[in-house]
N, C-alpha and C positions, 0 to 999 in steps of 0.2 A: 454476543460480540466479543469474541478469544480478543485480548491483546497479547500479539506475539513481540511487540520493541517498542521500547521510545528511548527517544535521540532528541536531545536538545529541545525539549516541549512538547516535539512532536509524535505522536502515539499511533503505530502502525497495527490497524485491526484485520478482522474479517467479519463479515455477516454473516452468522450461522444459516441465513435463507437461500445463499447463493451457491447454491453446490455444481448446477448445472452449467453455470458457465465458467469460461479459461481461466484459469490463478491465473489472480489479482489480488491485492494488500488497499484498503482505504488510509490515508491519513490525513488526519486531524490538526490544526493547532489553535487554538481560539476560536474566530468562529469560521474560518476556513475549512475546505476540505477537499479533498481530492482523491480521486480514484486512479490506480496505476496496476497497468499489466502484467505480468512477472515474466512472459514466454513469448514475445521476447521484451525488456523494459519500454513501456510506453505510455504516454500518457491516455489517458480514458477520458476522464471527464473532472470537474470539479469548481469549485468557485471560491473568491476571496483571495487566492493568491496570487500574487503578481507572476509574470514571466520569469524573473531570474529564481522566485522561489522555486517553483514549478520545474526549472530547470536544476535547482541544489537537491528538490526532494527526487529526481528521477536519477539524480547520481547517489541519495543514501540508499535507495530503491533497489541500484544495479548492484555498489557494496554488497548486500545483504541479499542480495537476491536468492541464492543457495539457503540459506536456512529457512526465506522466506517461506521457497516453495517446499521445503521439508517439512512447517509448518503447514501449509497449505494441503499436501496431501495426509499428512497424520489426520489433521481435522476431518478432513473431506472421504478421506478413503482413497 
């Protein structure tokens, strides 16, 4: 599980087992967690965080979205 950022607590991963499907970034904070899109930002799935966070993390999401996915394909291929 690469971590490619963290921001304010929160720690933006990947699953090394998930190659086959579309970049996306996991984040973490406590015992929250949430899955997000990268092409185009979207929310996926996740639990523990309220609406407006889920709404803050898909805007650090968008930010960062370009190196994400730079990330995303160095790991993946």
């Amino acid at each position: 599980m690469p971590t490619v950022l963290r921001i304010n607590g929160f720690r933006f991963y990947f699953y090394s087992h998930e190659p086959n499907e579309p970049p996306h970034v996991h984040v973490d904070k406590g015992e929250s967690t949430l899955k997000a899109w990268l092409e185009p930002v979207a929310y996926a799935k996740g639990s523990g965080f309220r609406p407006h966070e889920i709404n803050a993390i898909l805007a650090m999401v968008a930010v960062h979205r370009v190196p994400l996915l730079e990330a995303w394909h160095e790991y993946f291929g």
